[in-house]
DOLUM-145594 format. One line per 3 residues: number of its first residue (from 0); their letters; for each residue x, y, z of C-alpha. Coordinates in Angstrom, 3 decimals. Last residue first. Layout:
<atoms>
NUM) A) X,Y,Z ~ ...
</atoms>
This chain:
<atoms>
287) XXX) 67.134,133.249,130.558 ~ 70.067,134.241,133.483 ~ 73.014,135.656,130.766
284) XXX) 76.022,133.492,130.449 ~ 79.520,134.926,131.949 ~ 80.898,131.445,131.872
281) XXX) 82.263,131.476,135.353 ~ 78.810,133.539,135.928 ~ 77.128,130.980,134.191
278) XXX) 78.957,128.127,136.348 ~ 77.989,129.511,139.400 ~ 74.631,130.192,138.584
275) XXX) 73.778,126.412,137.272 ~ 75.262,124.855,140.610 ~ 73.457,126.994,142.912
272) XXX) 70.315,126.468,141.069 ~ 71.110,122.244,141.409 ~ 71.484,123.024,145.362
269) XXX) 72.238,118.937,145.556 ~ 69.848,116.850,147.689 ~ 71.068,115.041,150.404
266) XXX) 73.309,111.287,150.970 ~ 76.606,113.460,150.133 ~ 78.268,111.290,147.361
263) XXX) 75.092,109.927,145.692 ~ 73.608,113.024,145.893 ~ 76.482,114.543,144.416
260) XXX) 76.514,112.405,141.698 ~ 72.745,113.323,140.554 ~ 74.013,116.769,141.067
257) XXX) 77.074,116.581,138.652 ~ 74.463,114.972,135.918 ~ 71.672,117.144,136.045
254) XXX) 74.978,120.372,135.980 ~ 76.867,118.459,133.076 ~ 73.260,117.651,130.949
251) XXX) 72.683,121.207,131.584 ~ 76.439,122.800,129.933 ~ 76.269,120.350,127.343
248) XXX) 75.810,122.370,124.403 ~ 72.114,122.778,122.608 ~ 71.625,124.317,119.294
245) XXX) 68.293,124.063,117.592 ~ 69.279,124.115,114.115 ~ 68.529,126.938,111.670
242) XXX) 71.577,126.248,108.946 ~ 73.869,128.912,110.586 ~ 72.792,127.186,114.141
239) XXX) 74.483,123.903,113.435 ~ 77.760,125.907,112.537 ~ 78.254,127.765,115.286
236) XXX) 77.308,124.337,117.510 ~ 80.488,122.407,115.707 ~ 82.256,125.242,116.481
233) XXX) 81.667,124.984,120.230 ~ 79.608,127.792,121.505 ~ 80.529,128.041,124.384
230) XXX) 83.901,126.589,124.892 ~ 83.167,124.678,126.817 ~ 80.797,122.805,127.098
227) XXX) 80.939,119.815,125.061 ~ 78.292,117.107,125.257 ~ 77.226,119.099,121.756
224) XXX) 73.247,118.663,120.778 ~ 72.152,119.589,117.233 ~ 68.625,119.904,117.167
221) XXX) 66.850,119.664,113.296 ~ 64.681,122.478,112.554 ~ 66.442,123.236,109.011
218) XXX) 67.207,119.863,108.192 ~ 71.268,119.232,108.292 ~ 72.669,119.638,104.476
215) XXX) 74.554,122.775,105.011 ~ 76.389,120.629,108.088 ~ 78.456,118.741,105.298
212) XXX) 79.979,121.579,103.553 ~ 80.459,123.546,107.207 ~ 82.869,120.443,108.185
209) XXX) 81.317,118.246,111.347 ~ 84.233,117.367,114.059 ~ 84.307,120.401,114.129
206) XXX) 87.683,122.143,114.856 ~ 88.805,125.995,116.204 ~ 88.318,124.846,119.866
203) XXX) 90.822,122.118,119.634 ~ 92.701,122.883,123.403 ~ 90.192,122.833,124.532
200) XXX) 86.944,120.581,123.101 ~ 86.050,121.108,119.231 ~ 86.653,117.275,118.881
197) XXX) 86.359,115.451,122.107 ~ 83.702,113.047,119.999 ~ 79.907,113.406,121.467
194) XXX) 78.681,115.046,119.153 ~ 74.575,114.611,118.787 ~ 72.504,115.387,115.548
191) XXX) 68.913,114.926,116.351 ~ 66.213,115.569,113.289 ~ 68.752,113.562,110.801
188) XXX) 67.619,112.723,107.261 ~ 70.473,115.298,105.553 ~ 73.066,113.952,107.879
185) XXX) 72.815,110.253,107.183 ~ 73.673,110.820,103.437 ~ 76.981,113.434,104.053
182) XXX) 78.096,111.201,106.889 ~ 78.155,107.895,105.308 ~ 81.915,108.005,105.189
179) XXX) 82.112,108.317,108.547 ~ 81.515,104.651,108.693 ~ 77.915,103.684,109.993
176) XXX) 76.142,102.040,113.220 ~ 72.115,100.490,113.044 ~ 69.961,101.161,116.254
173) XXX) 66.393,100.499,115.284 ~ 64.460,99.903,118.235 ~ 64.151,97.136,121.268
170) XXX) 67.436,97.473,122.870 ~ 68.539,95.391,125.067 ~ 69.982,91.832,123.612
167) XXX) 71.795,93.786,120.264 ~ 73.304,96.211,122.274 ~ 77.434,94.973,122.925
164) XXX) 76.805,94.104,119.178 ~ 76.394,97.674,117.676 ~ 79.896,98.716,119.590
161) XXX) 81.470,95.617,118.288 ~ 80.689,96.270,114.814 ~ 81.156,99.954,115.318
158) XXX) 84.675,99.043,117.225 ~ 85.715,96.805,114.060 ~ 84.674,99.279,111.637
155) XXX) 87.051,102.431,113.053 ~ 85.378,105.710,111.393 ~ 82.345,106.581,113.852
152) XXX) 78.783,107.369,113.071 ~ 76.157,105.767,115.510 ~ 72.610,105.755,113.785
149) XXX) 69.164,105.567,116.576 ~ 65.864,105.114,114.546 ~ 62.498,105.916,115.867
146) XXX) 63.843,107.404,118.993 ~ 61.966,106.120,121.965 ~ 63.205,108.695,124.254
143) XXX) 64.592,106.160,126.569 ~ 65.541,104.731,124.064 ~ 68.010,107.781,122.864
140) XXX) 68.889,108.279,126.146 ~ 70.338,105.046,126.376 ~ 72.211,105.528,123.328
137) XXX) 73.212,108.519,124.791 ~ 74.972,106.876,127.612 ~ 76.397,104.974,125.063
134) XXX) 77.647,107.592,123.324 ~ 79.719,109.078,126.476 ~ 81.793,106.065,126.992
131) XXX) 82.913,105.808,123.003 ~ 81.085,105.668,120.209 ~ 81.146,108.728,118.143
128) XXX) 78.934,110.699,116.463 ~ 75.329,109.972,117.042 ~ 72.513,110.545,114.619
125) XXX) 69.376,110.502,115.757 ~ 66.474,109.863,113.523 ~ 63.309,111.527,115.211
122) XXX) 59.632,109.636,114.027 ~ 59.341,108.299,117.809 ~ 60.300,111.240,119.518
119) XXX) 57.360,113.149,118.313 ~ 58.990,116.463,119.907 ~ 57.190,118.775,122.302
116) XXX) 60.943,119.994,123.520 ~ 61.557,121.181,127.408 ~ 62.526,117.360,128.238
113) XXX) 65.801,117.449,125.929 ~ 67.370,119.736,127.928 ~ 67.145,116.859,130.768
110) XXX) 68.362,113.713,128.869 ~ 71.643,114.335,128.710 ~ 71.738,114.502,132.588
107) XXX) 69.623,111.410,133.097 ~ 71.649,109.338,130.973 ~ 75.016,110.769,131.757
104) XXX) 74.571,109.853,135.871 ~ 76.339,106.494,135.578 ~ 77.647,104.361,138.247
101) XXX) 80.824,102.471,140.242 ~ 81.118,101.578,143.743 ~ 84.761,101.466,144.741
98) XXX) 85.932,98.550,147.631 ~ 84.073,96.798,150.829 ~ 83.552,99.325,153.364
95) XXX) 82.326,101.660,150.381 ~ 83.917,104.368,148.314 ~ 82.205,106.394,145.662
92) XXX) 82.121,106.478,141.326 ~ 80.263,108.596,138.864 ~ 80.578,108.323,134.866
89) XXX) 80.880,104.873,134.367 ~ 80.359,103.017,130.906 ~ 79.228,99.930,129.834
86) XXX) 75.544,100.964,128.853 ~ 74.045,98.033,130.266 ~ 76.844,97.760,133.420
83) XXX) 76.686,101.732,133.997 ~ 72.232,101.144,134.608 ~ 72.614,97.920,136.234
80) XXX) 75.178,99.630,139.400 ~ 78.825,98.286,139.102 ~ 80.355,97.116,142.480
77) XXX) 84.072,96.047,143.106 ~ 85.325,98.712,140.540 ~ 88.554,98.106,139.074
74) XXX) 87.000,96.113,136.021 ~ 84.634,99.237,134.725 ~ 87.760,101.926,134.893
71) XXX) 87.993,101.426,131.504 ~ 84.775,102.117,130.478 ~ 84.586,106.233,131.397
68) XXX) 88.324,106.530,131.418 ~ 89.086,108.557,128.232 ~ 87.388,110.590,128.756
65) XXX) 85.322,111.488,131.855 ~ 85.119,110.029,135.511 ~ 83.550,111.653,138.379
62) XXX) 85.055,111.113,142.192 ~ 84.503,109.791,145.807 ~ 85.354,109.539,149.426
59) XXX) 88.773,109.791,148.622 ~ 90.817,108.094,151.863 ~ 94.317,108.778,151.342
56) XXX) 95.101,104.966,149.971 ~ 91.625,103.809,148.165 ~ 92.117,107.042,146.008
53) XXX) 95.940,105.959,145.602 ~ 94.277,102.699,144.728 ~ 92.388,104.367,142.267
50) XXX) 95.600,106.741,140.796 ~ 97.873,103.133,140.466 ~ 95.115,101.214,138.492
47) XXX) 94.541,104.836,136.211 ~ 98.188,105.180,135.882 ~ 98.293,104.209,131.436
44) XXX) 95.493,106.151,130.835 ~ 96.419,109.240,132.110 ~ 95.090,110.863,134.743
41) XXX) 94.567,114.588,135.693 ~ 92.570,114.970,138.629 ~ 90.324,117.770,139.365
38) XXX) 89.406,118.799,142.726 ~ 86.162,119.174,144.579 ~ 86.564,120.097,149.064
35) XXX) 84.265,119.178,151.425 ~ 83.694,120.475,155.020 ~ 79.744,121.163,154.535
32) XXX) 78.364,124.262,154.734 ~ 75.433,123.258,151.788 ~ 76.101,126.458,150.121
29) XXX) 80.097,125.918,149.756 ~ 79.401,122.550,148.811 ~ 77.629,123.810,145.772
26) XXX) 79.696,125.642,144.828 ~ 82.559,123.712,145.244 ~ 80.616,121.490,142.644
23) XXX) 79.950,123.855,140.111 ~ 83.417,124.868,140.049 ~ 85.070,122.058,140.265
20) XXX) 82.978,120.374,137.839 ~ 83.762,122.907,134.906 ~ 86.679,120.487,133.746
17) XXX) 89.329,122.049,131.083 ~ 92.411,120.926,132.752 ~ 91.216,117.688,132.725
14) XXX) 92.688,115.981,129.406 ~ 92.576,113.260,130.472 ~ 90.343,112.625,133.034
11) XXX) 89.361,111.798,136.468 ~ 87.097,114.144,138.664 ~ 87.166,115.274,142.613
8) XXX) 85.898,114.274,146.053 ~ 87.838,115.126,149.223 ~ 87.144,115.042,152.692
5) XXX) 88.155,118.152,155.110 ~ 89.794,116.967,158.802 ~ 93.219,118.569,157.723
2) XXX) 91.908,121.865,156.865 ~ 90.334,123.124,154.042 ~ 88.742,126.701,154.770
</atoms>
C-alpha cells in the first residue's frame, strides 16, 4: 500500500515506456516488506537538469538511468564512483547529504551470462555495435574478459574517433573502432557480436540493426548478445540463431544489474530469484 510516508526510487529514459525495472524491482520490494515504491520516468533530453532537481525537490532516494541519459547526466552528479568515471557512463544513481551519487552496474550485469561459457576469451574478436553509454560498459566487459581484440562499429567518424580516444590511457588490448561500412568484413571474423544500438527495441521491433544478408556471414558458433529485452527475441537475435549463434538478450545482464543497484539503494542484499521470476512470468518465459 503506498501511503504518504513510502520512498520512491524509479528509472530515467527516453523512451521509458518499455522499462522491465518496475516490475522486477517492485518485486522485489514487495518480498523484502519494505515501504518502497519503483516507477518509471519518462525524460527527455532537453528537462533532464529540471527532472534531477525535481528528484532533489520531493525527496527521491534514488533512480536508474538508460538511453539517452547514461553520460549526460555525468556533470549533475556531485559524486561519480571510478568504475562510471572510466567508462563515462552512469547507469545507477542515489541521494546523499551532500548532492546525487552517480555509478555503473552494466559491467557486472553484462558480464554475468557470459560467466556460464568455457570460452578462450583471449582469441574472441568482439564486435560491438554502437558507442554510446551502454558500449562502454561493454567495453569494460570486454577487458575484463580479456578479449583478444575488441572492434566498435558505429557510422558517425568523429564520435568513433573520439569514442576510441576517451580509452587509449586504460585499456591494455586491441580496441580499434570502424564505419558501418566495414560491417560485412568484421562480421565474418567475429566470435562475440554485441548490439547495443536501440534498434529492434519498442516501438522498432520489426528492425535489426544487422540485415539477414550480412548476419549469413556470422561464424556458426559465434554468440550474439542483444542489451535489448524486450521483445524477446529481438530480430536481430532471430536472425543470429538462423546461422547457429548462441543467442543471448539482455534480460540477465538487466536483473545482475537492477540488483547490484538495489543494494546500493537499500544497504541489503537484493532477492535476485525474486527478481528473475517476476519478470519471466511478465514475460511468460519457461523456468530452465
Amino acid at each position: 500500500m503506498i501511503t504518504g510516508k513510502t520512498k520512491l526510487l524509479g528509472v530515467i529514459g527516453d523512451p521509458i515506456e518499455h522499462s522491465l525495472s518496475p516490475v522486477m524491482h517492485n518485486a522485489a520490494i514487495a518480498e523484502l516488506q519494505l515501504d518502497y515504491v519503483y516507477l518509471p520516468f519518462p525524460i527527455k533530453s532537453e528537462n533532464l537538469s529540471a527532472a534531477i532537481s525535481g528528484f532533489t525537490a520531493i525527496g527521491l532516494t534514488g533512480f536508474n538511468v538508460t538511453i539517452p541519459h547514461k553520460q549526460t547526466i555525468i556533470h549533475l552528479l556531485t559524486e561519480v564512483s571510478p568504475i562510471a568515471k572510466e567508462i563515462g557512463a552512469v547507469n545507477t544513481v542515489w541521494r546523499t547529504e551532500i548532492g546525487w551519487n552517480g555509478t555503473n552496474t552494466d559491467v557486472e550485469g553484462f558480464l554475468a551470462p557470459l560467466k556460464n561459457y568455457k570460452q578462450n576469451w583471449h582469441q574472441t574478436t568482439a564486435l560491438i555495435l554502437g558507442y554510446g553509454g551502454a558500449a562502454r560498459a561493454v567495453v569494460a566487459g570486454c577487458v575484463q574478459l580479456n578479449c583478444g581484440k575488441i572492434q566498435v562499429l558505429g557510422r558517425d567518424s568523429q564520435k568513433l574517433k573520439a569514442f576510441q580516444d576517451s580509452w587509449h590511457s586504460q585499456l591494455g588490448v586491441n580496441l580499434s573502432v570502424h564505419s558501418w561500412q566495414e560491417l560485412p568484413d568484421l562480421i565474418a571474423e567475429s566470435n562475440l557480436l554485441i548490439n547495443t544500438t536501440p534498434v529492434g527495441m519498442y516501438p522498432r521491433v520489426d528492425e535489426s540493426p544487422v540485415s539477414a544478408e550480412l548476419m549469413a556471414k556470422l561464424p556458426e558458433k559465434a554468440i550474439a548478445y542483444d542489451l535489448i529485452y524486450t521483445p524477446n527475441p529481438t530480430k536481430f537475435l532471430q536472425l543470429a540463431k538462423q546461422q547457429g549463434a548462441d543467442a543471448i538478450d539482455g534480460l540477465e545482464m538487466l536483473i545482475q544489474q537492477g540488483a547490484a543497484a538495489l543494494q546500493i539503494w537499500l544497504k541489503q542484499q537484493a532477492p535476485v530469484e525474486v527478481m528473475r521470476q517476476s519478470l519471466r512470468q511478465y514475460l511468460q518465459r519457461p523456468c530452465d
